[in-house]
C-alpha positions as CSV (number, residue, x, y, z in Angstrom):
1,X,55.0,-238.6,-4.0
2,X,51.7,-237.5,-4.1
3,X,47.8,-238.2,-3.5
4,X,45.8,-239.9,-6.3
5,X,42.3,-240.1,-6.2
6,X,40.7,-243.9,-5.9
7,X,38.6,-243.1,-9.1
8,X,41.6,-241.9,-11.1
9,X,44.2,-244.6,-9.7
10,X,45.0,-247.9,-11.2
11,X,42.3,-250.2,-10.5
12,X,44.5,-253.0,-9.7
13,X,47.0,-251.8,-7.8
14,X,44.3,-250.1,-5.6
15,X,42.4,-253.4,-5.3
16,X,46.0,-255.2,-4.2
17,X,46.6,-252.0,-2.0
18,X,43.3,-252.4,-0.2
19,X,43.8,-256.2,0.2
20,X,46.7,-256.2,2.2
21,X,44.6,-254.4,4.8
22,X,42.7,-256.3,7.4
23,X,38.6,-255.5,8.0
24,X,40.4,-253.2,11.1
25,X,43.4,-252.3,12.0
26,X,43.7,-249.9,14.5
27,X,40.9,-247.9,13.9
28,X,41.6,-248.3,9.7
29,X,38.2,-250.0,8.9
30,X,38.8,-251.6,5.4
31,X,35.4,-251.1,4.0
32,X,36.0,-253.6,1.1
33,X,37.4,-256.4,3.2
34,X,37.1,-259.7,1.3
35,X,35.5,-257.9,-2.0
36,X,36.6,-259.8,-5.1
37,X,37.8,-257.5,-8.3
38,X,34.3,-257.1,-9.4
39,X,32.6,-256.3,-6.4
40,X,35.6,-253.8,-5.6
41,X,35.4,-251.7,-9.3
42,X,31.7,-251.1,-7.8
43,X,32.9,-249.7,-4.9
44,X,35.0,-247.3,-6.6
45,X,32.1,-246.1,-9.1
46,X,30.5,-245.6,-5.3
47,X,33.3,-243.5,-4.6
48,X,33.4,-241.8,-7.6
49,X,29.4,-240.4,-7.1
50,X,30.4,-239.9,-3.1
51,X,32.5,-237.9,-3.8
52,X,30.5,-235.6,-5.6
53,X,27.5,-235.8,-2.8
54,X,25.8,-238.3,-5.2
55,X,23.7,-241.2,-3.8
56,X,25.1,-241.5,-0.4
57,X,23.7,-243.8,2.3
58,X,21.9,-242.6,4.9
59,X,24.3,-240.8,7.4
60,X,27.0,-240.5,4.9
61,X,28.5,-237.2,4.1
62,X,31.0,-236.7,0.6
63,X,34.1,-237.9,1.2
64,X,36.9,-238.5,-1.6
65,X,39.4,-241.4,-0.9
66,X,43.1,-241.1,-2.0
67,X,45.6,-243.4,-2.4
68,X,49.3,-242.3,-1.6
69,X,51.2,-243.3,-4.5
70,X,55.3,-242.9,-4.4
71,X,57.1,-243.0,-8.2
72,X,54.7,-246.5,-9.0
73,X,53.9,-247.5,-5.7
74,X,50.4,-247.7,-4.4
75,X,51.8,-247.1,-0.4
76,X,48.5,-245.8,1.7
77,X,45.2,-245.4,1.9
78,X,43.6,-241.3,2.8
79,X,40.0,-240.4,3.5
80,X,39.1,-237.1,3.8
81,X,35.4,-236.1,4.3
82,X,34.2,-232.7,2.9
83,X,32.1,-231.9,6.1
84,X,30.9,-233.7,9.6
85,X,28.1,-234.3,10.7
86,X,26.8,-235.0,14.5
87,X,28.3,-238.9,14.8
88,X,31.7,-237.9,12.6
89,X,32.3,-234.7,14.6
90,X,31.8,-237.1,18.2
91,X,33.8,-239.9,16.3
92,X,36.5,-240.3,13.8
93,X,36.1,-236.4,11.9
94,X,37.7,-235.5,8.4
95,X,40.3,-237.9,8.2
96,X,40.9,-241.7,8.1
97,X,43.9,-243.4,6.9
98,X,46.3,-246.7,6.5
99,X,49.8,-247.7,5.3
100,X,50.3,-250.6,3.8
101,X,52.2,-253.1,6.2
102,X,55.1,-253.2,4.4
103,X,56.0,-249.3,3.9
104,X,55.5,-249.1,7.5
105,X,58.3,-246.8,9.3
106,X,60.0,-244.9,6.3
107,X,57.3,-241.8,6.6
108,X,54.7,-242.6,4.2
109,X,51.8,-242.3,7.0
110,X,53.1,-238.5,7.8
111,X,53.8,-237.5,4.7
112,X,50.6,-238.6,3.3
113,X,48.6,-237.2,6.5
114,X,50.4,-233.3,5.3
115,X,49.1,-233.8,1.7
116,X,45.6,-234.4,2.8
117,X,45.4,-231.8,5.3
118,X,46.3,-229.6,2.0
119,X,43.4,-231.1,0.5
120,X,41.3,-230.3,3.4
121,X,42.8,-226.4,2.8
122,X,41.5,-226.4,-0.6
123,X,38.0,-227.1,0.4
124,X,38.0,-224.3,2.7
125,X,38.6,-227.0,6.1
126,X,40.5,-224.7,8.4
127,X,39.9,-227.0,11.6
128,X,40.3,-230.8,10.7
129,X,39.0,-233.3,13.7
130,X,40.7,-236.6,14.0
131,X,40.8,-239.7,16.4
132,X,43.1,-242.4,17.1
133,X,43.3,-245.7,19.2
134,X,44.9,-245.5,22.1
135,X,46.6,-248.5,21.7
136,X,48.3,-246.8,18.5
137,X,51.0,-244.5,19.8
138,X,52.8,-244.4,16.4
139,X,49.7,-242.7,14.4
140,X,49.1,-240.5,17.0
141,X,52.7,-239.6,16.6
142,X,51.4,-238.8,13.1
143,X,49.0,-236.3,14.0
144,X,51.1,-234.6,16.2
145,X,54.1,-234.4,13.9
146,X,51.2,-232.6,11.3
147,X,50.0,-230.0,13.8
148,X,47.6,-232.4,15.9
149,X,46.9,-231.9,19.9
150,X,44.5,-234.3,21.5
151,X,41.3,-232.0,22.7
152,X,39.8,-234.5,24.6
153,X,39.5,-238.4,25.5
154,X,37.6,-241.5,26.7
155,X,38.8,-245.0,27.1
156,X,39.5,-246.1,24.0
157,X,40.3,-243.2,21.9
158,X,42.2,-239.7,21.8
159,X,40.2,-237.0,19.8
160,X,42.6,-234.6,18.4
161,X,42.3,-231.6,16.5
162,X,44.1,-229.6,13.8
163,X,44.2,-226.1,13.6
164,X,45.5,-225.1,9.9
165,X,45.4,-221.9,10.7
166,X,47.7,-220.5,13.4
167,X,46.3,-218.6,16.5
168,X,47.9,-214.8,15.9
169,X,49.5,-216.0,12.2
170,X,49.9,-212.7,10.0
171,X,47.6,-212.6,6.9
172,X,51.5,-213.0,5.4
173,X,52.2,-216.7,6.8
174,X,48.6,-217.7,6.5
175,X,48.8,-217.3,2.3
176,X,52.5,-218.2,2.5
177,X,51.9,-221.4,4.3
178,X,49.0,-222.5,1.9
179,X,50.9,-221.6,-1.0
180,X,53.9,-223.2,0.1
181,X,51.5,-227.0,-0.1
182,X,49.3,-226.0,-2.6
183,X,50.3,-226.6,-6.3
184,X,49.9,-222.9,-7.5
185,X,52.2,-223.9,-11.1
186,X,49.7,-225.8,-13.5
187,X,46.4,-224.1,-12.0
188,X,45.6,-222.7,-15.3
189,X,46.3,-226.1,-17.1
190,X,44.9,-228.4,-15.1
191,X,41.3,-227.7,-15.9
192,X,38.7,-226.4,-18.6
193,X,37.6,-223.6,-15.8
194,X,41.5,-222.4,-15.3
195,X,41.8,-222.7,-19.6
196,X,39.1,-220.3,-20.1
197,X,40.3,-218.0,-17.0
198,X,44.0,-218.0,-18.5
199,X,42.2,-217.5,-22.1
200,X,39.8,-214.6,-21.6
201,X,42.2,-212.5,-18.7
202,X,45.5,-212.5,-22.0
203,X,42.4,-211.6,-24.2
204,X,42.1,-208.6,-22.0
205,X,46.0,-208.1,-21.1
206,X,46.2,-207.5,-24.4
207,X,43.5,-205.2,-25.4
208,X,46.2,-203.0,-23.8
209,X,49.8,-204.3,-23.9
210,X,51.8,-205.1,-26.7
211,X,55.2,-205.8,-27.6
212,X,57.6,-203.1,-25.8
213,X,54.9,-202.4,-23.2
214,X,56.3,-202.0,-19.9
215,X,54.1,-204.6,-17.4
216,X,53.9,-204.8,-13.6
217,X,52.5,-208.5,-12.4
218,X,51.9,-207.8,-8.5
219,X,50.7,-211.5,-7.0
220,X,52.9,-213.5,-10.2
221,X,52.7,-216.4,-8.5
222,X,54.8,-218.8,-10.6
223,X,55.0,-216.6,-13.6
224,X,52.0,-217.9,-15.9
225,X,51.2,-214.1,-17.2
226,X,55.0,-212.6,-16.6
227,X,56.3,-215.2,-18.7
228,X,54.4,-215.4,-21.3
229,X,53.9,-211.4,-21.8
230,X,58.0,-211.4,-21.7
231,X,58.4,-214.3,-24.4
232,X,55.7,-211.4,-26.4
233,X,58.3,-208.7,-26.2
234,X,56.9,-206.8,-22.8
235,X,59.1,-205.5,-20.9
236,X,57.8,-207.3,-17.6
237,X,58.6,-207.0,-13.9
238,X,56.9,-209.8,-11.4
239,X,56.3,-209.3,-7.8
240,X,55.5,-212.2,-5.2
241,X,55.3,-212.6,-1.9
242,X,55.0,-216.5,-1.5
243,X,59.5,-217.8,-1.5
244,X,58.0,-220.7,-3.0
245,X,56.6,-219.4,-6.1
246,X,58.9,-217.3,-6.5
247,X,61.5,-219.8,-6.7
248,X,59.7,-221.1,-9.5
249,X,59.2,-218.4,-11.2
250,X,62.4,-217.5,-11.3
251,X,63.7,-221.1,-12.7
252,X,61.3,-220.5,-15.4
253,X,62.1,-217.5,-16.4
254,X,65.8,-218.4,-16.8
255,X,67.3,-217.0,-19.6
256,X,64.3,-214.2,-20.6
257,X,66.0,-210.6,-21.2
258,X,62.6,-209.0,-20.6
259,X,61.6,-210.3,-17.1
260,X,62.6,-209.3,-13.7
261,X,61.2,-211.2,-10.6
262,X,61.5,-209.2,-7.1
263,X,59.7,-210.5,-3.5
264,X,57.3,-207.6,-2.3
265,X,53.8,-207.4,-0.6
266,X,50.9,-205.8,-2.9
267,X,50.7,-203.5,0.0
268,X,54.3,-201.9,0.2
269,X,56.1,-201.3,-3.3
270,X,58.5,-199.3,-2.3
271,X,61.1,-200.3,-4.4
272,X,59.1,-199.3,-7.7
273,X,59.4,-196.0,-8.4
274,X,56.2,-194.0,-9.0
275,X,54.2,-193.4,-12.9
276,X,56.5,-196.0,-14.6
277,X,54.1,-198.9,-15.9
278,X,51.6,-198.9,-19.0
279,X,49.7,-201.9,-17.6
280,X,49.5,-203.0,-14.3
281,X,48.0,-206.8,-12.9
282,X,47.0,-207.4,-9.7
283,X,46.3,-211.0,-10.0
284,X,46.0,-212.4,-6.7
285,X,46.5,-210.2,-3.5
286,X,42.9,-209.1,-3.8
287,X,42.1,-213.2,-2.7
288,X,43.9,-212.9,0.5
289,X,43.5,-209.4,1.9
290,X,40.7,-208.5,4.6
291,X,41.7,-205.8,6.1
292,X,39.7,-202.4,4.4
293,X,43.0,-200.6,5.2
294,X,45.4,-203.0,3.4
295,X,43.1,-203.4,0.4
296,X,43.3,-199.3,0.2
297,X,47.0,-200.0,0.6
298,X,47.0,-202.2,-2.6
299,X,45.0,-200.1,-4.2
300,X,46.9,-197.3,-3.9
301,X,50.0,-198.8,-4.4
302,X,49.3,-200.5,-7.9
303,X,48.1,-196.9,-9.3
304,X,50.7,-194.8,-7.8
305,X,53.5,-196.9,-9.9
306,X,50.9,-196.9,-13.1
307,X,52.0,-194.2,-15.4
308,X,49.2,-191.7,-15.7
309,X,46.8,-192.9,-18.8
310,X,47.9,-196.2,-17.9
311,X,45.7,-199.4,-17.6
312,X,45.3,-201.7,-14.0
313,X,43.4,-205.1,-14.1
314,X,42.2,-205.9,-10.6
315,X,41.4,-209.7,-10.0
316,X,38.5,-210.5,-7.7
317,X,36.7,-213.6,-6.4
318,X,32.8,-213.5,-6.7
319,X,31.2,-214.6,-3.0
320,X,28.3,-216.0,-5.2
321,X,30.5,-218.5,-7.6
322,X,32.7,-219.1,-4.2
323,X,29.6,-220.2,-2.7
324,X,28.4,-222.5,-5.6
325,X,31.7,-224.2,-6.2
326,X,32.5,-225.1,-2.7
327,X,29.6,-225.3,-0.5
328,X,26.4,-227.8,-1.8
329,X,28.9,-231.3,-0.4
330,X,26.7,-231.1,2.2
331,X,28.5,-228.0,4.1
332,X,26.2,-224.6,2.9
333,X,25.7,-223.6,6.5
334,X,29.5,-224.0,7.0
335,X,29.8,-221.2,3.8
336,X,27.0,-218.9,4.7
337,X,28.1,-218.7,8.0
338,X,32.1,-218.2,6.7
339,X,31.0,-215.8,4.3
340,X,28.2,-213.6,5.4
341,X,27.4,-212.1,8.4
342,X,23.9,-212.9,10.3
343,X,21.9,-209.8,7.8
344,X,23.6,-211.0,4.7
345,X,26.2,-208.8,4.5
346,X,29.8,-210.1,3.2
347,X,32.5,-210.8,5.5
348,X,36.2,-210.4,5.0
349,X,38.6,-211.9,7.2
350,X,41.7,-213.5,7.6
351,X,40.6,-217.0,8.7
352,X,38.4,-217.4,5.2
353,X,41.7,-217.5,3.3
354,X,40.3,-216.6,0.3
355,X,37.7,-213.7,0.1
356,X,35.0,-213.5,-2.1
357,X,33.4,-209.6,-3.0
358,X,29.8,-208.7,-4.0
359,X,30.5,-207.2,-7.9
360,X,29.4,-203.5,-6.8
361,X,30.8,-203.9,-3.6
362,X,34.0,-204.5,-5.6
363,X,33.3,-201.8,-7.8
364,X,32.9,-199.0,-5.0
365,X,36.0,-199.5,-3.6
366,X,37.6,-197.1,-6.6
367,X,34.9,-194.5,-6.2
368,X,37.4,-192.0,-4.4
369,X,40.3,-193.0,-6.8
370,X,42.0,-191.3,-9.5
371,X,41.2,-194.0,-12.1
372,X,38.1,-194.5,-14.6
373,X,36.5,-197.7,-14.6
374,X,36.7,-199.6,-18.0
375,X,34.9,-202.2,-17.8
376,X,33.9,-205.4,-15.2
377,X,34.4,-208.9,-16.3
378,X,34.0,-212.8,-15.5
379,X,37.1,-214.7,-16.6
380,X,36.2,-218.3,-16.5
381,X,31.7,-218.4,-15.9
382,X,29.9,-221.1,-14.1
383,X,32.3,-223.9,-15.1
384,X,34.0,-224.6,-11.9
385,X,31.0,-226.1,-9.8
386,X,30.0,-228.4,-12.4
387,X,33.6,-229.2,-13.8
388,X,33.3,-232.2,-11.1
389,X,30.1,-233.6,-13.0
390,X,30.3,-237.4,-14.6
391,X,29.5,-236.5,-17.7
392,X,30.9,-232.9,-17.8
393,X,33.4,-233.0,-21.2
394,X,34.8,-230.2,-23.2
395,X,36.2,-231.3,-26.4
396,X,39.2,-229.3,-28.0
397,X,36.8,-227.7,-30.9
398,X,34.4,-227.2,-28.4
399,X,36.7,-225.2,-25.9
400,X,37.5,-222.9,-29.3
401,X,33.9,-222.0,-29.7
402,X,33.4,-221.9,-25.7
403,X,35.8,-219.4,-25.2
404,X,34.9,-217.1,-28.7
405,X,31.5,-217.6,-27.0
406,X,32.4,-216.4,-23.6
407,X,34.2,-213.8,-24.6
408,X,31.0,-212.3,-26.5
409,X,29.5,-212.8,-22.9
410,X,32.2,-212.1,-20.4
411,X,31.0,-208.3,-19.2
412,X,27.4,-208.8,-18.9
413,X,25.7,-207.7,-15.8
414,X,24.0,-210.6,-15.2
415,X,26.2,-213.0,-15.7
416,X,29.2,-211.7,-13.2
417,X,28.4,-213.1,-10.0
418,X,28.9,-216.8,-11.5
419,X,32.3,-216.2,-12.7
420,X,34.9,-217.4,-9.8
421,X,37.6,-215.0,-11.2
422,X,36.5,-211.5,-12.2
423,X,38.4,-208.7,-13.6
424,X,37.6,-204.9,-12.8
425,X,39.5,-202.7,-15.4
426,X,40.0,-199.1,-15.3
427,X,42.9,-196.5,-16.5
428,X,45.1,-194.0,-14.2
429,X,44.1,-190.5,-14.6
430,X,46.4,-188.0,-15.8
């Protein structure tokens, strides 16, 4: 089962989906009511540019529009819009949705609800505002089953809200419950800016590991690096927090000699031993830690196993790229206010999910440690914010000479604070 944009569906079985609504049906307002085939492929090119903050009526904020789809059925109807404004936030919020009659009462409306609120993660939506009829117990039922409690009401409505984040969650659940709805395996597949990530970061794995090299992966996820350094020959270990991922990883590593996967936190190794790896990855936990004591912790912990002359690549999120790929739908103020503090400073905190760094603010966190920096570089440029363009296209050839290109560009100065993923080399001293 799973949520397929209106854009990238099948046209007809949309248009057939959408017609078996009424104009309104308990709060479901079927904006293409009574449209003929022609009038409704129009709508969805509408969608398509909405969706990208293009050309949106007056009082309109982005939305993209989803329809649940289960093996070839085209079951439900989701909206979910990127931000509110003053009548959405008073009215009916993030999320609208509809099941068609017919697959009514086998789960398809809560089911559907969950995978949109995973959407609304991924656009950094940590509190998702609702509403629903009164007279429509059954979708309230929905909400509440996904996490929903009613914050206030008038005559007609309930106005519910959805706190994705847990009041008092550990920084441990909060990643682990994202992780556990977000598809982590096929990131680097899926698009050109996670090809040229993957691309440029084994460029630089390898400037330093070979065949026989003994490789840490802390933050594996679901084994994109491990494996593919094991089927090279390395002698790889993985570490992950998330179950999930791990139980991935660990299906697709089945049958490697050269790859062991164990569950830890970034933060506390202690079941590696101390000086035993020529090149160490910390691919992830650097996203999802706030605290200045637990990013020593990881710090520390990823050079203490490192033997000495040995080589650590810290991943890093830029504040700047995070800024430009999520926040101009309409919801900058959201962002500014999420990721800098009143002067302009950068904030790090739990709540943000992922954390973004300033590059030298990054950089002086190793200023006290018994490492030399190597170098500082973007992994995948300014491609992610305008990846969602209409006429963005990357061609095979021209991804070969893209990333031969961005390679010849990837540690300059002035180009690092575009990059989404960053890099910040440097080797153990003896």
């Amino acid at each position: 089962m799973e949520l397929v944009r209106v854009q990238d569906s099948d046209y007809r079985k949309t248009y057939e989906l959408y017609m078996s609504f009424p104009e309104n049906e308990n709060g479901f307002m079927n904006s293409v009511y009574g449209y003929d085939y022609e009038q409704f492929l129009s709508w969805i090119e509408k969608k398509r540019n909405w969706s990208m903050g293009k050309e949106l009526p007056e009082g309109f904020v982005p939305d993209t529009t989803y329809v649940l789809v289960d093996e070839d059925q085209y079951v439900g109807a989701f909206n979910l819009r990127h931000c509110l404004n003053d009548f959405l936030r008073e009215g009916c919020g993030h999320i609208g949705y509809g099941v068609s009659k017919k697959y009514r009462g086998k789960g398809y409306a809560t089911k559907g609800l969950a995978l949109t609120l995973a959407k609304a993660r991924e656009m950094s939506i940590h509190e998702v505002y609702m509403s629903v009829n009164k007279d429509n117990p059954a979708s309230l039922q929905v909400q509440i089953k996904n996490g929903a409690y009613i914050h206030h009401e008038d005559d007609e409505k309930f106005y519910t809200r959805i706190n994705q984040i847990e009041e008092g969650a550990s920084r441990e659940e909060i990643v682990g419950k994202f992780y556990s709805q977000y598809e982590e395996d096929g990131r680097l597949e899926r698009s050109v800016h996670g090809r040229l990530e993957y691309t440029t970061t084994m460029h630089y794995i390898h400037r330093f590991a070979k065949k026989g090299s003994k490789v840490l992966e802390i933050g594996a996820g679901t084994g994109r690096y491990s494996i593919a350094l094991a089927k090279e020959g390395m002698d790889v270990t993985a570490v992950e927090l998330v179950e999930k991922n791990l139980e991935i990883l660990k299906e697709k590593s089945k049958g490697l000699s050269h790859i062991r996967s164990l569950q830890g936190d970034a933060t506390d190794l202690n079941m590696l031993e101390d000086d035993q790896y020529d090149v160490t990855l910390v691919f992830g936990p650097l996203y999802h830690l706030y605290e200045k004591e637990e990013v020593q912790k990881a710090i520390d912990e990823a050079i203490r196993v490192t033997r000495p002359g040995g080589v650590i690549l810290f991943a890093f999120i830029s504040v700047y790229a995070l800024m430009y790929s999520n926040y101009f739908y309409g919801n900058w103020s959201k962002g500014q206010d999420m990721n800098f503090t009143k002067d302009h400073q950068v904030r790090h905190f739990k709540e943000q999910l992922f954390t973004g760094y300033d590059i030298t603010e990054f950089e002086e966190l190793f200023e006290s440690k018994s490492v030399t920096h190597i170098t500082t570089a973007g992994m995948d440029g300014l491609i992610e914010p305008i990846e969602h363009r209409l006429d963005f296209a990357v061609s095979e050839d021209d991804f070969r000479k893209l990333s031969d290109w961005y390679l010849s560009h990837a540690e300059k100065r002035e180009l690092l604070g575009s990059a989404n993923h960053l890099l910040y080399l440097c080797k153990k001293q003896p």
